[in-house]
N, CA, C and O atoms as a printed pandas DataFrame, in Angstrom:
     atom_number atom_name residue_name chain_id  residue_number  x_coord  y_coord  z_coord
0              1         N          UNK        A               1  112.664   73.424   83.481
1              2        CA          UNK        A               1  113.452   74.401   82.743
2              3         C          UNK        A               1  114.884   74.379   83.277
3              4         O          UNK        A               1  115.147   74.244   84.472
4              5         N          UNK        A               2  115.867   74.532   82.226
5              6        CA          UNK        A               2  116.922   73.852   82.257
6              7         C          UNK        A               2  117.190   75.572   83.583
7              8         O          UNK        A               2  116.332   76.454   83.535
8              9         N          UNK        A               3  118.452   75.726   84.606
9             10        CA          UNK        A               3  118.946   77.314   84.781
10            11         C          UNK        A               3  117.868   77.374   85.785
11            12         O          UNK        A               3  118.408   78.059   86.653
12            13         N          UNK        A               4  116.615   77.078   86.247
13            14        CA          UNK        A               4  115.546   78.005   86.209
14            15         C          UNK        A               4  116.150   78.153   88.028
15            16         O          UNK        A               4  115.176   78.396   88.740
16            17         N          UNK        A               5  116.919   78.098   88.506
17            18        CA          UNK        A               5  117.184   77.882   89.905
18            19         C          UNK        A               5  117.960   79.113   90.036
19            20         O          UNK        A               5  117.579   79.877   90.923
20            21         N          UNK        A               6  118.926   79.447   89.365
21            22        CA          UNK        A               6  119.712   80.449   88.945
22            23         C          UNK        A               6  119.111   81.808   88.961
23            24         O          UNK        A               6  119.470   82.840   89.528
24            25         N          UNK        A               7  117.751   81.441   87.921
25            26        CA          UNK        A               7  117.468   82.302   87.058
26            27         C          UNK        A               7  116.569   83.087   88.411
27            28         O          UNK        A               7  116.663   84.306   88.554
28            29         N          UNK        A               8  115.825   82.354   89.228
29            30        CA          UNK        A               8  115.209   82.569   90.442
30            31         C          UNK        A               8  116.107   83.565   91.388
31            32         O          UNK        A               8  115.628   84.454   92.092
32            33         N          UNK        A               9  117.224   83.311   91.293
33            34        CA          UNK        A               9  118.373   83.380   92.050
34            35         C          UNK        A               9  118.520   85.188   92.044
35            36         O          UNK        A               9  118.913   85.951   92.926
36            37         N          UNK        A              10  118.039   85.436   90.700
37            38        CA          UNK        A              10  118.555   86.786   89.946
38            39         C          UNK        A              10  117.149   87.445   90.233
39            40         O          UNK        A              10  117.186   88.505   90.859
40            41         N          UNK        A              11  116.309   87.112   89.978
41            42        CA          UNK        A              11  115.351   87.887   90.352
42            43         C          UNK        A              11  114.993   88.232   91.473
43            44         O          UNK        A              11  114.575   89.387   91.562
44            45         N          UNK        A              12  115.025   87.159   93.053
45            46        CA          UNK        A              12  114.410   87.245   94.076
46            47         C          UNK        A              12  116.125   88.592   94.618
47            48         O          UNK        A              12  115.918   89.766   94.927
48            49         N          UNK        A              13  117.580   87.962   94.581
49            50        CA          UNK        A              13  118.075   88.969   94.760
50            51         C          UNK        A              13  118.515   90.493   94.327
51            52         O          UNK        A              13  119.258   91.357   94.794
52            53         N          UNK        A              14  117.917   90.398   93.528
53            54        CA          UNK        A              14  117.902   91.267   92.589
54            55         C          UNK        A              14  116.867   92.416   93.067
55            56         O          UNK        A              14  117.122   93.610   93.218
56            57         N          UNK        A              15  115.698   91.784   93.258
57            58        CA          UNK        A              15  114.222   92.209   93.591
58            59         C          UNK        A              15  114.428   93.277   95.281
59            60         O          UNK        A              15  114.027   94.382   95.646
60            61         N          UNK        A              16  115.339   92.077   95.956
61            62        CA          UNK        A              16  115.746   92.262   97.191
62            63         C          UNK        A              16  116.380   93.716   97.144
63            64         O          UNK        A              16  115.945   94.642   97.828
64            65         N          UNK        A              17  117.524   93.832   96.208
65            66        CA          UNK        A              17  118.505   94.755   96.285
66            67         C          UNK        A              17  117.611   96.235   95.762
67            68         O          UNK        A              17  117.932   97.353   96.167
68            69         N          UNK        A              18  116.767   96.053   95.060
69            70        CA          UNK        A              18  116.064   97.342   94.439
70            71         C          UNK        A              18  115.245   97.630   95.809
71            72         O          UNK        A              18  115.373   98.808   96.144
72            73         N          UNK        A              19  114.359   96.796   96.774
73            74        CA          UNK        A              19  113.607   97.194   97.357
74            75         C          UNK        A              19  114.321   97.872   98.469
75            76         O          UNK        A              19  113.666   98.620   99.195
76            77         N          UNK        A              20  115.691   97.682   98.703
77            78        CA          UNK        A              20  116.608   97.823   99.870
78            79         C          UNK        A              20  116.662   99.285   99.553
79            80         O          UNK        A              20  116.279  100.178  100.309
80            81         N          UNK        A              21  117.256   99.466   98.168
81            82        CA          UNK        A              21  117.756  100.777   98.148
82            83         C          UNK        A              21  116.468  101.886   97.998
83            84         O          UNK        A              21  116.751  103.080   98.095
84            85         N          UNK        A              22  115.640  101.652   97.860
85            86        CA          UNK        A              22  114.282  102.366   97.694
86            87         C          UNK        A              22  114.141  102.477   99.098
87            88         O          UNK        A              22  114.415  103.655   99.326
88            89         N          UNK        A              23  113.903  101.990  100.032
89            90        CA          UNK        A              23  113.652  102.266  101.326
90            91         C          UNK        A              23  114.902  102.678  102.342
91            92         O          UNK        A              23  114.910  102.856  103.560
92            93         N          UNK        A              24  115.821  102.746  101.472
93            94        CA          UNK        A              24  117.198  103.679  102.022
94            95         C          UNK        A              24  116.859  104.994  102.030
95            96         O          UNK        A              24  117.062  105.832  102.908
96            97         N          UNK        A              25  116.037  105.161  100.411
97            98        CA          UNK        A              25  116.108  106.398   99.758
98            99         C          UNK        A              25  115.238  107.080  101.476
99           100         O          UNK        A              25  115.615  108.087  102.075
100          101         N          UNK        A              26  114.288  106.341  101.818
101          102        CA          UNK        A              26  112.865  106.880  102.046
102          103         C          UNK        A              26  113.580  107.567  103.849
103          104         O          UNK        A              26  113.347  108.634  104.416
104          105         N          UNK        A              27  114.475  106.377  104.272
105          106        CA          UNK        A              27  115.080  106.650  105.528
106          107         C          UNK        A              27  116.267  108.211  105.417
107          108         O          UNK        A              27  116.657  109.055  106.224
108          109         N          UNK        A              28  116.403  108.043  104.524
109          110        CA          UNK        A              28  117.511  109.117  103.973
110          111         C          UNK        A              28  116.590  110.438  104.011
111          112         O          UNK        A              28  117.153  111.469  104.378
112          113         N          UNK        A              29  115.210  110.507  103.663
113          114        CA          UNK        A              29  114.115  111.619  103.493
114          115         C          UNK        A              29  114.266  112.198  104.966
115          116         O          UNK        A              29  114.293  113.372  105.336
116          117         N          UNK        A              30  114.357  111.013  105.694
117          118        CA          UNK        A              30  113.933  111.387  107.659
118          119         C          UNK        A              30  115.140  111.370  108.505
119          120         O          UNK        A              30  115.340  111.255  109.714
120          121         N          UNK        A              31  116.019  111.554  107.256
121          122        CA          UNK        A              31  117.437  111.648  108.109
122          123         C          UNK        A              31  117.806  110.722  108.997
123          124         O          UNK        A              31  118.634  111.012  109.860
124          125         N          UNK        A              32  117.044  109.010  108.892
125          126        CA          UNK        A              32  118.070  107.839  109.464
126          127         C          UNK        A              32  119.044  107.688  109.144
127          128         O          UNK        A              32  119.010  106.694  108.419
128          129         N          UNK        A              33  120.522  108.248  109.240
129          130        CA          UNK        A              33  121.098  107.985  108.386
130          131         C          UNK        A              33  121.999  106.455  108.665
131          132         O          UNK        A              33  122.698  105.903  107.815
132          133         N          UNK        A              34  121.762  105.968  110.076
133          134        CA          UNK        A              34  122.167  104.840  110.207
134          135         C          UNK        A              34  121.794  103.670  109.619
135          136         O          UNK        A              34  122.524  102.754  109.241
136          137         N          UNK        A              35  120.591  103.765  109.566
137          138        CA          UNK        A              35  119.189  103.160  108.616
138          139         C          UNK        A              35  119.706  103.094  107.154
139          140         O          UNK        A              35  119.872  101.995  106.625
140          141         N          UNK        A              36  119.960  104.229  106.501
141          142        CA          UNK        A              36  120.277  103.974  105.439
142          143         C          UNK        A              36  121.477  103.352  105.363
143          144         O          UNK        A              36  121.513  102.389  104.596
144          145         N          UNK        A              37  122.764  103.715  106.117
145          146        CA          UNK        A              37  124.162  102.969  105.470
146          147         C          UNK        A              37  123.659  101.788  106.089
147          148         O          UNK        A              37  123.604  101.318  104.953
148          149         N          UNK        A              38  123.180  100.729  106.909
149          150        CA          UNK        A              38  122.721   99.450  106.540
150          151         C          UNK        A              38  122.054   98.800  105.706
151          152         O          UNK        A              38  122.278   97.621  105.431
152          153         N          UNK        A              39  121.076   99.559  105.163
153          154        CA          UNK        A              39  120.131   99.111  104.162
154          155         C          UNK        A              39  120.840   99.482  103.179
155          156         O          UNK        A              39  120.417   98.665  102.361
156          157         N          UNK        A              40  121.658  100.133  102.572
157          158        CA          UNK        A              40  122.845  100.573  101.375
158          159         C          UNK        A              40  123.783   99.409  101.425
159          160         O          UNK        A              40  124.125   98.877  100.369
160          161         N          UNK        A              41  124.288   98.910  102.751
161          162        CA          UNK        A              41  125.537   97.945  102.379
162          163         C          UNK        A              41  124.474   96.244  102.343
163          164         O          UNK        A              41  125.017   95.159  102.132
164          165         N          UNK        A              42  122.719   96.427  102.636
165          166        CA          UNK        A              42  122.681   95.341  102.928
166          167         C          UNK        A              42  122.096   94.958  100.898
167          168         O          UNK        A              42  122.089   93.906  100.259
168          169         N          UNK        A              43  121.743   96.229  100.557
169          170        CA          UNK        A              43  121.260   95.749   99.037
170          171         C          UNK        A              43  122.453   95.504   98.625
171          172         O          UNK        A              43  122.476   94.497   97.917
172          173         N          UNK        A              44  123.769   96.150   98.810
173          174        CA          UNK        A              44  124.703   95.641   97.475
174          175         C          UNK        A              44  125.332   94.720   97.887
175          176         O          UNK        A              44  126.284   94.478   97.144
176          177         N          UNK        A              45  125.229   93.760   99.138
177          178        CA          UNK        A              45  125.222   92.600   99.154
178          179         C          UNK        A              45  123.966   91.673   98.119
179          180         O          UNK        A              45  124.187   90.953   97.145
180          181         N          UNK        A              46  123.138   91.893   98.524
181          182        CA          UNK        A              46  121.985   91.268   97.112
182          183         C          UNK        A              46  122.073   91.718   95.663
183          184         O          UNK        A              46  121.761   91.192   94.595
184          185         N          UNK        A              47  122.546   92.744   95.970
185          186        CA          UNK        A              47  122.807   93.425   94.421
186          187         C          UNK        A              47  124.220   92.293   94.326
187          188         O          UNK        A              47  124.187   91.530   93.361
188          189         N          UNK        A              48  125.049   92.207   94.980
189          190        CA          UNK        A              48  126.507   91.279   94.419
190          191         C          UNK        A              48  125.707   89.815   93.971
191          192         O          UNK        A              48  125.379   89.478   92.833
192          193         N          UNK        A              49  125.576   89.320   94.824
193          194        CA          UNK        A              49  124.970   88.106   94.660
194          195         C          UNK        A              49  124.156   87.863   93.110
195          196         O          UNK        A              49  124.505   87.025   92.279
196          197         N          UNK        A              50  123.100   88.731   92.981
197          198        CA          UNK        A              50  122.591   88.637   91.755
198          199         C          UNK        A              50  123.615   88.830   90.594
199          200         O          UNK        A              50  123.642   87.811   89.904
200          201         N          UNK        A              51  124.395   89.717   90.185
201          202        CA          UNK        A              51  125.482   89.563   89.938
202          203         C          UNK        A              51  126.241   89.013   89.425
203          204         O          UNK        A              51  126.545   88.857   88.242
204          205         N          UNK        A              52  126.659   88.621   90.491
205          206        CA          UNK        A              52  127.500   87.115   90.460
206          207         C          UNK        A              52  126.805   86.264   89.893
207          208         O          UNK        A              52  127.546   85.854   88.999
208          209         N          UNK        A              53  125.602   85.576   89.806
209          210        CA          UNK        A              53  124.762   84.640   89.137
210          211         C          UNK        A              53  124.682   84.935   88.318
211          212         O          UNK        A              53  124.879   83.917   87.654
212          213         N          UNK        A              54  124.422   86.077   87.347
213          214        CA          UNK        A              54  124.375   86.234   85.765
214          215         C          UNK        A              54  125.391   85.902   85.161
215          216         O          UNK        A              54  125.416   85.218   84.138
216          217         N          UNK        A              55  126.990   86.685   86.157
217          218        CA          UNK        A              55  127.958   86.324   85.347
218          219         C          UNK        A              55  128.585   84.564   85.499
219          220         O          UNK        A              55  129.491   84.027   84.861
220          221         N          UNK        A              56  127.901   84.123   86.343
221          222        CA          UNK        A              56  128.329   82.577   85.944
222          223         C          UNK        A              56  127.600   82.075   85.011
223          224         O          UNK        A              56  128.169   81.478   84.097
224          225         N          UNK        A              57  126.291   82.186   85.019
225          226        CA          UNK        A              57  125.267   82.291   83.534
226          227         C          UNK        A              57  126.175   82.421   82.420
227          228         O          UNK        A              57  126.565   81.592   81.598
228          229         N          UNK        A              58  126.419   83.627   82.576
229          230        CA          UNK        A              58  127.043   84.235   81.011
230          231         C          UNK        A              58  128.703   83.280   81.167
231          232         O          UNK        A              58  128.591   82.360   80.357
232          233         N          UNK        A              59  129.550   83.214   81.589
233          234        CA          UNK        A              59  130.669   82.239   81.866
234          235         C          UNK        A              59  130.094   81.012   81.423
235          236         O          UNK        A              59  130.597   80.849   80.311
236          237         N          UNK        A              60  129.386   80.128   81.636
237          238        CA          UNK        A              60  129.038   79.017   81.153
238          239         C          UNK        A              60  128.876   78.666   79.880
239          240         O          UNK        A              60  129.300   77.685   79.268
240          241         N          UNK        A              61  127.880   80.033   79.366
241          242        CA          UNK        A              61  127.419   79.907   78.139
242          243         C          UNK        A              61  128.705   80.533   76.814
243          244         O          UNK        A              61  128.490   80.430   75.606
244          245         N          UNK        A              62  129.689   81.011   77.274
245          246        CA          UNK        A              62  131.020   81.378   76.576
246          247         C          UNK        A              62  131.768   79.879   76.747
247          248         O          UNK        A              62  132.478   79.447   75.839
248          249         N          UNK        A              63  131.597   79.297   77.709
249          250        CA          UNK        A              63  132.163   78.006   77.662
250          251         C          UNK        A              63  131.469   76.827   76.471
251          252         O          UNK        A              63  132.167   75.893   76.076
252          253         N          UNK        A              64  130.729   76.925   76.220
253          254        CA          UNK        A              64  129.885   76.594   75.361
254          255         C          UNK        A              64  128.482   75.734   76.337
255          256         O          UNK        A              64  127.718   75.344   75.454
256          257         N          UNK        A              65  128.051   75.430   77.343
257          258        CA          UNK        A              65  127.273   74.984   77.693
258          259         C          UNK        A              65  125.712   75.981   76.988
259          260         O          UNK        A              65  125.735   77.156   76.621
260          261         N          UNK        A              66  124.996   75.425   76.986
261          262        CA          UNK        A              66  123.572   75.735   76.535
262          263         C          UNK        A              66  122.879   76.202   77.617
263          264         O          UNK        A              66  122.722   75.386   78.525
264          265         N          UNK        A              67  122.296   77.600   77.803
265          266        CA          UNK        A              67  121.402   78.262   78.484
266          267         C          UNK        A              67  120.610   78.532   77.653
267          268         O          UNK        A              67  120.672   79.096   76.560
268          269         N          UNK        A              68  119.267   77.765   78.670
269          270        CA          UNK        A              68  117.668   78.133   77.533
270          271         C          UNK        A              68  117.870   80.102   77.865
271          272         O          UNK        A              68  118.473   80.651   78.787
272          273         N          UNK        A              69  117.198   80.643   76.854
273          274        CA          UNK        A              69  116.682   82.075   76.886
274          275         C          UNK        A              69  115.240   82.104   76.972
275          276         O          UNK        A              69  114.598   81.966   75.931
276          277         N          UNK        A              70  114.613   82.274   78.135
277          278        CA          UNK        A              70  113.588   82.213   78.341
278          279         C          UNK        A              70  112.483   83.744   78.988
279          280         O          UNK        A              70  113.028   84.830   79.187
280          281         N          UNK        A              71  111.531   83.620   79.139
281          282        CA          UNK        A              71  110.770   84.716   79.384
282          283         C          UNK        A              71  110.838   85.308   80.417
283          284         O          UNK        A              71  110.568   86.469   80.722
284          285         N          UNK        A              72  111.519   83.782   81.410
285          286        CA          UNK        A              72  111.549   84.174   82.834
286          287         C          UNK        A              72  113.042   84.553   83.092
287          288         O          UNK        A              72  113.412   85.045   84.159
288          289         N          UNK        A              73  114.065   84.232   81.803
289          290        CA          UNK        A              73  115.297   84.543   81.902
290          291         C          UNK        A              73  115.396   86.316   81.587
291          292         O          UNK        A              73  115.997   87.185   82.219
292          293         N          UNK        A              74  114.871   86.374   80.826
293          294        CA          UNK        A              74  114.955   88.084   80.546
294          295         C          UNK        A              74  114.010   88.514   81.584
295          296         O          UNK        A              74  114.197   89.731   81.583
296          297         N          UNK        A              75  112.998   88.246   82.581
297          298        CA          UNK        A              75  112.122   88.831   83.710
298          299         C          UNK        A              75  113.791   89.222   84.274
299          300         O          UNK        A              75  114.306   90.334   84.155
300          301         N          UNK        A              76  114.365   88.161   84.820
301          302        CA          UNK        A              76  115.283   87.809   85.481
302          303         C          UNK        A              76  116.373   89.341   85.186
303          304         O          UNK        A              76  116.408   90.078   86.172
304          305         N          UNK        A              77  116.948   89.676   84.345
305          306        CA          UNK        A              77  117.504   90.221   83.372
306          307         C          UNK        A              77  116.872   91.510   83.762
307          308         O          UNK        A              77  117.768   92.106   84.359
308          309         N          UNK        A              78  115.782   92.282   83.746
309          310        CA          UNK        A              78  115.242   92.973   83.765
310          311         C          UNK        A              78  115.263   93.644   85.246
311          312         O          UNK        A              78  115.500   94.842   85.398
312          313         N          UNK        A              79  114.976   92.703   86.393
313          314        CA          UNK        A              79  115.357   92.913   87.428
314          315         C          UNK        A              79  116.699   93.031   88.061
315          316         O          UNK        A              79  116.832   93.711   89.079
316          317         N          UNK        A              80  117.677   92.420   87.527
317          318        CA          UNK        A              80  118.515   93.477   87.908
318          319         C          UNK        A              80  119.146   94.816   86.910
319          320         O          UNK        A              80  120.026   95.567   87.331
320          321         N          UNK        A              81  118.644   94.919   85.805
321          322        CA          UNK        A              81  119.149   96.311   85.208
322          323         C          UNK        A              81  118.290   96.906   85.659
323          324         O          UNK        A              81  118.011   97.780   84.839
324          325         N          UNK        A              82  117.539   96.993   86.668
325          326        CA          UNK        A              82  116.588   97.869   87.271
326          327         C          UNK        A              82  117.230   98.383   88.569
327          328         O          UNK        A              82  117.241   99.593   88.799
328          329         N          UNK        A              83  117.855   97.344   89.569
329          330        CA          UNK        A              83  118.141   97.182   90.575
330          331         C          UNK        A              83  119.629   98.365   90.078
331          332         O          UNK        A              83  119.831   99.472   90.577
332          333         N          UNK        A              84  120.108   97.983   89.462
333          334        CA          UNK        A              84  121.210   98.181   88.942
334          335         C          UNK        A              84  121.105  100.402   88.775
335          336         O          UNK        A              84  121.932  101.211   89.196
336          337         N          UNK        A              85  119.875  100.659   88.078
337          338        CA          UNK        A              85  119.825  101.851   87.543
338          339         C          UNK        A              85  118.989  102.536   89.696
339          340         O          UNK        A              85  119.369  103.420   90.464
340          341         N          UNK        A              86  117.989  101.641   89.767
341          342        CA          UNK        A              86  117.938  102.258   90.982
342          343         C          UNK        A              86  119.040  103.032   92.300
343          344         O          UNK        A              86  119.140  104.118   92.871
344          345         N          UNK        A              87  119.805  101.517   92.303
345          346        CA          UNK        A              87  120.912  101.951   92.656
346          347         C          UNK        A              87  121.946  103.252   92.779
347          348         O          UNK        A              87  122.381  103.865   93.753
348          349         N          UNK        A              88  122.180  103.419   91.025
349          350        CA          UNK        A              88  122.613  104.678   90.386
350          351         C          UNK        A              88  121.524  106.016   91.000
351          352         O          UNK        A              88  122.045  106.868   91.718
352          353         N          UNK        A              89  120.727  106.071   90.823
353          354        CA          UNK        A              89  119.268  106.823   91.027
354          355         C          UNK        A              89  119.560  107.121   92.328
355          356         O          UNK        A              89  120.206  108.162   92.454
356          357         N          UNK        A              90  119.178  106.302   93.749
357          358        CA          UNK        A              90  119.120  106.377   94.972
358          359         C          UNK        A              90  120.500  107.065   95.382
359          360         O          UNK        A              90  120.269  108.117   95.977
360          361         N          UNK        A              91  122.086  106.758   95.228
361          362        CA          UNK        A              91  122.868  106.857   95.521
362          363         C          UNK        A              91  123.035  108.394   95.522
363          364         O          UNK        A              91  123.687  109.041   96.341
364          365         N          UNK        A              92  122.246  108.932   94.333
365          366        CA          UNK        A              92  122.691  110.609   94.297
366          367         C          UNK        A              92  121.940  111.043   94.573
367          368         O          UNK        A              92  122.262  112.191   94.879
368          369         N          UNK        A              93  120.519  110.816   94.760
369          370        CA          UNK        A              93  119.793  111.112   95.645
370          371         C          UNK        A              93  119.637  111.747   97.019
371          372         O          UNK        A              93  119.153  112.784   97.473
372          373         N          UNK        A              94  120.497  110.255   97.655
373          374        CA          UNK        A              94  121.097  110.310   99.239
374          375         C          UNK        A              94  122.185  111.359   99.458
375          376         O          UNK        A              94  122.339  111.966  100.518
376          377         N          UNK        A              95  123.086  111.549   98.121
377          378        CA          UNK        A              95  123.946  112.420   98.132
378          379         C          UNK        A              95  123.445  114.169   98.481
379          380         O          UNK        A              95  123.914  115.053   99.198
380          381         N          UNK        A              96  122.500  114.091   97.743
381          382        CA          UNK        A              96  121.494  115.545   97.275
382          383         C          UNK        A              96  121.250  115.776   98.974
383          384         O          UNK        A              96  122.045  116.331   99.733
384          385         N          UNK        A              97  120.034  115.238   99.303
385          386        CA          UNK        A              97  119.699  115.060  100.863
386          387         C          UNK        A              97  120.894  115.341  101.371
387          388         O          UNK        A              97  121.052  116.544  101.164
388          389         N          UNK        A              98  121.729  114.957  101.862
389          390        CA          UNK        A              98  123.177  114.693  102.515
390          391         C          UNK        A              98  123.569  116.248  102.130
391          392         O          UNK        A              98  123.744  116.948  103.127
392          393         N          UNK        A              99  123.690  116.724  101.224
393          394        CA          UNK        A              99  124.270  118.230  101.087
394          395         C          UNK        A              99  123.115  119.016  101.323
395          396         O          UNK        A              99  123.339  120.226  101.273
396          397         N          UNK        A             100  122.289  118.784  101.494
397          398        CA          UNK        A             100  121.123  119.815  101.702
398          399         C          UNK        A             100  121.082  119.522  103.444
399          400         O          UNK        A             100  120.836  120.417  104.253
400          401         N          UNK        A             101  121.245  118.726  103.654
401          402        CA          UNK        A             101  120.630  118.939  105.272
402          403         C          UNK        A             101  122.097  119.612  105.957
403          404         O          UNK        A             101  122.109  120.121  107.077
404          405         N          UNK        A             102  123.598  119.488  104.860
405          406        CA          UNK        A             102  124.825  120.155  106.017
406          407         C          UNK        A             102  124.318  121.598  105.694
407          408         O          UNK        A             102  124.180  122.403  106.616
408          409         N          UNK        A             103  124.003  121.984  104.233
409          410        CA          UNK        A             103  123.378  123.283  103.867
410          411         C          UNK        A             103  122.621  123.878  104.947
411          412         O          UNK        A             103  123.147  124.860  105.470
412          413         N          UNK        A             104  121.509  123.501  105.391
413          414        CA          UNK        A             104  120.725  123.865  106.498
414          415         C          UNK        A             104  121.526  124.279  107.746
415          416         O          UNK        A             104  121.660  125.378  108.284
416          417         N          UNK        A             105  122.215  122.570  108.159
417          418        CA          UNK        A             105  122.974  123.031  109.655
418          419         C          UNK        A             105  123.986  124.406  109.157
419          420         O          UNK        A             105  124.234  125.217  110.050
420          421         N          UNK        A             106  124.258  124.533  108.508
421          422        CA          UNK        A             106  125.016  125.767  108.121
422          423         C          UNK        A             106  124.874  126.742  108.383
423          424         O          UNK        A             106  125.704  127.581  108.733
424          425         N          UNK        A             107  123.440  126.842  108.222
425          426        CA          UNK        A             107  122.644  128.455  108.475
426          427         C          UNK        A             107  122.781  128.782  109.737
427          428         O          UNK        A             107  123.028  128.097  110.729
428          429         N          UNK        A             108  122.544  130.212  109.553
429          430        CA          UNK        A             108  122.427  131.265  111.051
430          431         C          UNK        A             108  120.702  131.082  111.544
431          432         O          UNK        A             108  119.997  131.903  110.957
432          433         N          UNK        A             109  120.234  130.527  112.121
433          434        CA          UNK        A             109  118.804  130.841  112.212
434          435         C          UNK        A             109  118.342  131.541  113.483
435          436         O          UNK        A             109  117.156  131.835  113.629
């Protein structure tokens, strides 16, 4: 399959970057918060990367070169508009947590 190296490319980092920020979320629950800003800057490094590979995908194929559309190209596709919405998801999440735990230290107890 013509791409299919690429197309690998998008899913495994892609895959990478969703699982990163999901287990940010989880460190963020237990207040690592060191934990999380590594695992935050280390997905949107995988999140870039994937990225970057679609849009040379899509660059090629405006150039006129031929990209098969395949099953494993939209898997591909799928994983990162996932990665992509997780991202969105986790980020305010961490935010939420983050104002709730200064909320707490706040209090008189």
């Amino acid at each position: 399959m013509k791409n299919e190296q690429e197309i690998m490319q998008i899913i495994t980092t892609g895959g990478d970057a969703r699982a990163k920020y999901l287990t940010a979320l989880q460190e963020a629950r237990n207040r690592n918060w060191r934990e999380v800003d590594e695992l935050l800057e280390q997905a949107e490094i995988s999140l870039n990367e994937a990225h970057k590979t679609q849009t040379s995908l899509i660059q090629r194929e405006i150039r006129g070169e031929e990209i098969e559309t395949s099953l494993l190209m939209v898997h591909a596709q799928d994983h990162l508009m996932n990665a992509i919405t997780v991202k969105d998801l986790v980020c305010e999440m961490i935010l939420f947590i983050k104002e709730k735990v200064n909320e707490e230290s706040g209090r008189i107890k």
